[in-house]
N, C-alpha and C positions, 0 to 999 in steps of 0.2 A: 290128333294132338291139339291142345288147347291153342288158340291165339294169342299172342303177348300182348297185354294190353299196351304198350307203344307203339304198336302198331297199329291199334286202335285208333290211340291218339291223336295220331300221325295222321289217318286217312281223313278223321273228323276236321282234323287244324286245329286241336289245342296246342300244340307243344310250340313254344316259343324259344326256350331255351333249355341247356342241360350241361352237367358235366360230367367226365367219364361216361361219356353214352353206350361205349361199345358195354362198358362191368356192368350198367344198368339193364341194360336191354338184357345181358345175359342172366340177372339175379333176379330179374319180374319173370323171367319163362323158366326159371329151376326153381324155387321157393316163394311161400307166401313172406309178401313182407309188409312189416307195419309201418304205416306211412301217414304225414301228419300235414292238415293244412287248418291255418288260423282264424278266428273272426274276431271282429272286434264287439265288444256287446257294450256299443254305446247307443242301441236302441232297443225297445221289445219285440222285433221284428228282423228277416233278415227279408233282404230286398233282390230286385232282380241283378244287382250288382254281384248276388251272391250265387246265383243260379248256376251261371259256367262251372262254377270250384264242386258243388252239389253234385254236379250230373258228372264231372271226372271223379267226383268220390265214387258213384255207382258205380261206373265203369271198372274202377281198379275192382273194387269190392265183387261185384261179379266174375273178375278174373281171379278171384280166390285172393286178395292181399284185403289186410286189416287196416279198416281207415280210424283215423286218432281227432278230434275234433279238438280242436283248442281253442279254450275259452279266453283272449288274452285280458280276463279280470284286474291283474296285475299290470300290465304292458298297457291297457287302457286307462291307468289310471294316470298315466304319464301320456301316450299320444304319442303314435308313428307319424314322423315329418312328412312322409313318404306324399307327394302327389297334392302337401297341405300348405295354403301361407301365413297362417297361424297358429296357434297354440291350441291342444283339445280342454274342455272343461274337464275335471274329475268326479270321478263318479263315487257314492258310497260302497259299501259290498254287498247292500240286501239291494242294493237297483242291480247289480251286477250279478248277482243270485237270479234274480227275476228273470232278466235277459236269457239267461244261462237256461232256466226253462220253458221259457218261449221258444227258443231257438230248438232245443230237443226235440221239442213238438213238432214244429216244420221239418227237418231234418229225419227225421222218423217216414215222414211220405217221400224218401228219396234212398235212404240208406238203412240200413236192417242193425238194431242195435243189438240181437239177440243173436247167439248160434255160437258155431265155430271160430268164424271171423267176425264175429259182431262187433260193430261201433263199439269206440269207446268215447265217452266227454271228458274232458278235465281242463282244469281251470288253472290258472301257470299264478293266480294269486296263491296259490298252496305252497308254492315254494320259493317265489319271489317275495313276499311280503313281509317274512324273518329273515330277511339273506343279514349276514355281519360285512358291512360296506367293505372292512380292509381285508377281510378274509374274501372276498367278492375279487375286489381288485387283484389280492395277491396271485387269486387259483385262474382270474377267467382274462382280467383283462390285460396279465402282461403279454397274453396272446393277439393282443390286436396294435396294428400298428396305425396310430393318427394319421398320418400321412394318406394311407391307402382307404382309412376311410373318408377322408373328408375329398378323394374322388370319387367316391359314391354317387351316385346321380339323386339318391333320396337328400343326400346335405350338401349335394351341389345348388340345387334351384333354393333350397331356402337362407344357403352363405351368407348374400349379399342381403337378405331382406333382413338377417338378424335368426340365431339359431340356439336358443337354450342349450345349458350342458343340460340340463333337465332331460331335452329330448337326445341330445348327442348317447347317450345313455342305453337305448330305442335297440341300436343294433345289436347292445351286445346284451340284454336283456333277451331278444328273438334268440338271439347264437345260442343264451344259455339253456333256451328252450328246447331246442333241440338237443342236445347236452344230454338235460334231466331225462327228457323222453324217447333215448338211446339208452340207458342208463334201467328206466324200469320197465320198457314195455320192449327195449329190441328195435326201436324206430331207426329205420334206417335213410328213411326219402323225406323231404320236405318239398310240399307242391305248394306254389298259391300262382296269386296274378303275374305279368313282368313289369307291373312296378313293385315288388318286392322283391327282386333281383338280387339287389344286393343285402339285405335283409338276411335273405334265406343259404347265399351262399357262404356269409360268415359264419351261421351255423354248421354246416358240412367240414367249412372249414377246421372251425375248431375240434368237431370230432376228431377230425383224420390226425391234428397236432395234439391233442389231449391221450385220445386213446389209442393211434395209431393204429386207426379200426377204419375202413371206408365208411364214408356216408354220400349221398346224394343230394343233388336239389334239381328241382325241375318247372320252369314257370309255364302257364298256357294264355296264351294270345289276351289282350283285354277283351272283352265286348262291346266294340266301338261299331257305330255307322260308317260307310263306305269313307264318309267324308270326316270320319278320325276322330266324331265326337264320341262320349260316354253313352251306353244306349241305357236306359231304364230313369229317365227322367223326363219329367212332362210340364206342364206350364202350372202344376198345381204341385209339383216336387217329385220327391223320387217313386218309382212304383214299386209298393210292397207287397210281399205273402202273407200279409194281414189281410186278412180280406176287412175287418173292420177301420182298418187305414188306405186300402185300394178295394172296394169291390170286386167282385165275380166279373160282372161287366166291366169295370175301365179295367180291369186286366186284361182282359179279352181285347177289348177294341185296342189296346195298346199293340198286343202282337199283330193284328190283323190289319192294322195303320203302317207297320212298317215301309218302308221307302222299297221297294222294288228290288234294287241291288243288294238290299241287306239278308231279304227271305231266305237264298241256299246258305247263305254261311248259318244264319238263324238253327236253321232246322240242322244242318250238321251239325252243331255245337250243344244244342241243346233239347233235342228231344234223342230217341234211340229208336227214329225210323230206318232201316236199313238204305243204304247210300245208292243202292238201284233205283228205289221210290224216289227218294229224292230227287237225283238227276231227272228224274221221269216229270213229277210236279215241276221243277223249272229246267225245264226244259225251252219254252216259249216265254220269252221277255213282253208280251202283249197281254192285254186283257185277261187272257188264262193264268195270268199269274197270281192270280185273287183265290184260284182254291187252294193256291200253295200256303198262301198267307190265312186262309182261311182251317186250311190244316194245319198251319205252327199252332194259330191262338189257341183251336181246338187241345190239342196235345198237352201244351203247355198249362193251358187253365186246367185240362183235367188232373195233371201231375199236382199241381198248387190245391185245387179245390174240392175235386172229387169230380166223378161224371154226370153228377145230375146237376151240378151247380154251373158246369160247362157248356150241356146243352141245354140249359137255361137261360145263359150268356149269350149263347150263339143265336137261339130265338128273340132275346133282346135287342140284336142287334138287326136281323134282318127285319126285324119288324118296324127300326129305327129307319132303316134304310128304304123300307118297301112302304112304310105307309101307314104300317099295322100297330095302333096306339093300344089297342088290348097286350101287347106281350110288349110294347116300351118301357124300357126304365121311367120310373116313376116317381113322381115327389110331391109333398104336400104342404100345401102355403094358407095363412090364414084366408076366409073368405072379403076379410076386410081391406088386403092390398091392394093398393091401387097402384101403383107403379110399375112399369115394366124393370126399374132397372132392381128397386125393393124384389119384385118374383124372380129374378137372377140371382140376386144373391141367397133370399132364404131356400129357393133349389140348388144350390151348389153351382149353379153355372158360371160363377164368377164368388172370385174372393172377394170383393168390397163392390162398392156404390163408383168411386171410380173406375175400377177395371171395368165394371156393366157401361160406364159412360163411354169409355175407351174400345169398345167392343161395336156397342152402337155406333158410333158415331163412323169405325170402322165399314159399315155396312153388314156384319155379319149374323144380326138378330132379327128373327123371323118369329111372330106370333102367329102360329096357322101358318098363313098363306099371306099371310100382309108382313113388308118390310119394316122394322123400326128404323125410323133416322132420327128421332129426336129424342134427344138423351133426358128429356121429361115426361117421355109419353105414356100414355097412363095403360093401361089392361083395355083391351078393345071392347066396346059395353056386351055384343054377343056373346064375347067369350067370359065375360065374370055372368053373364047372363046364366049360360049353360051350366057353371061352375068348373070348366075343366078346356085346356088348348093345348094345344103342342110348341112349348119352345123350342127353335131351332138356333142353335148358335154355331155359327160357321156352316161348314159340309158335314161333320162328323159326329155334331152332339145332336141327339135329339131328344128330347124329355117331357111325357106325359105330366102335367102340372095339375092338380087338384087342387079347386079352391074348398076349403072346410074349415 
């Protein structure tokens, strides 16, 4: 007999919350069901913020249910409060078109858009962006009551800072999404993060008072660090599945940087190692813990990148670490630089002339084997000699520099 994938869920640590769990759990192990979770396409990329939601689409998908991608083209051109203290910019619809096929493309290396249960995309501007405001109000919104949304937790934190109707607008725009996508495809579940909480249960809600039909919602844990930050951000911003906005390598060193306490949940949450291996790799909180972290990165970069572009990564990296400037990432600066903080910035080691100074001055820049402390100091004359050194900034970056 097949596995229900809540169970799945459940053993991994996605599920944060649910309602009606016992009719759920019963209707994911008797039928496939079509099941919907949203992105926002206010970028051409989706990020590792999006990873979790990705890898529980395969999972249902695998257990035989139809996953629904939703493009909120419409809903982004306004902005979810949810987790924001301002307002989003608005997008056109051919930037939102763009996004819309960017995102297919990555989502594509994670979920199968063809077959029986093939993906489907659609974009909620298709029927949001004709609505008739009073025919709107009449059919959707004498079903929601102010009161109980503005205990929301998404328009609770932004109340006192000052809250558009613009965006008050937000919930029942998602609710009507799910709605329309009950309506033509049989959508019966809405999954995303738990700060969409309340978001997603307006929608179920409104099923159940509109059509008097169940409907579901089900949020999975965020992807925080132990210590309850946001994980996929770095000191140069967020890490993306672009590899031309994040590399092969700083993806990789990202997973493989993680903090120690974070690697088993890592790897339960987002690769589809079996939970025996797991426990097995952390198993020992000491020094062994580094091929745990050295199997998330592996995994993960190969799901993002492919497998040649992984063990690529994985060689850049040990070679970073070991010594080995033939397989180091690499960068190329004019042969006319003279400045150590100018060769940090035109290698990417630093975003400006000050952060290089800030860095320096830190102690953390190493040209070869010689320390920089002076935030003027110039390229060591051997090394513009040779045409070529190794920056090292901090413990973690280390970068083959060519002068030409």
């Amino acid at each position: 007999m097949k596995k229900n994938v809540m169970d799945t869920l459940r053993e991994r640590g996605f599920i944060k919350q649910t309602v009606f769990e016992e009719d759920l759990y019963k209707l994911l192990g008797s039928e496939s069901v079509p099941f919907y979770i949203g992105f926002d396409p206010t970028a051409d990329s989706l990020h590792v913020g999006h990873f979790l939601q990705l890898i529980a689409m395969k999972h249902m998908q695998d257990a035989g249910h139809r996953p629904i991608a939703l493009i909120g083209g419409g809903t982004g051109m306004i902005g979810d409060p949810s987790g924001r203290t301002d307002m989003r910019s608005m997008m056109t619809r051919e930037t939102v078109d763009f996004h819309c096929e960017c995102f297919k493309k990555q989502m594509s290396k994670f979920i199968d858009f063809e077959g029986e249960n093939g993906a489907l995309m659609v974009n909620n501007a298709d029927w949001l962006m004709n609505l008739n405001y009073i025919e709107f109000l009449r059919d959707i919104g004498v079903h929601f009551s102010v009161n109980k949304m503005l205990s929301a937790e998404c328009f609770k934190s932004r109340y006192e800072r000052g809250l558009s109707f613009f965006e008050f607008n937000y919930m029942l725009m998602q609710a009507y999404d799910f709605l329309v996508l009950y309506k033509k495809y049989g959508c019966k579940l809405e999954l995303g993060g738990d700060d969409q909480w309340s978001n997603i249960l307006a929608g179920a809600d409104l099923i159940r008072r509109k059509e008097q039909q169940p409907a579901f919602a089900m949020t999975f844990t965020l992807l925080t660090t132990s210590d309850g930050r946001k994980m996929g951000k770095t000191a140069k911003g967020a890490v993306w599945l672009d590899e031309n906005k994040t590399s092969p390598y700083e993806f990789y060193q990202y997973w493989r940087n993680v903090d120690d306490a974070d690697v088993e949940k890592c790897l339960k949450l987002l690769t589809f190692l079996p939970l025996e291996e797991i426990a097995e790799l952390c198993a020992h909180q000491d020094e062994r813990i580094n091929a745990a972290k050295e199997r998330l990165a592996m995994e993960l970069t190969k799901m993002v990148h492919g497998e040649e572009k992984a063990e690529d990564a994985a060689k850049q990296a040990k070679a970073a670490f070991g010594g080995d400037a033939e397989n180091m990432p690499s960068a190329e600066i004019p042969a006319d630089t003279e400045s150590v903080c100018d060769a940090m910035v035109l290698a990417n080691a630093a975003k400006s002339k000050s952060e290089a100074r800030r860095l320096i001055e830190g102690g953390g820049v190493r040209i070869d084997d010689e320390k920089i402390s002076d935030v003027n100091a110039q390229i060591p004359r051997n090394a513009r000699e040779k045409g070529e050194f190794v920056l090292h900034k901090g413990k973690k970056v280390h970068i083959r520099i060519l002068m030409k």
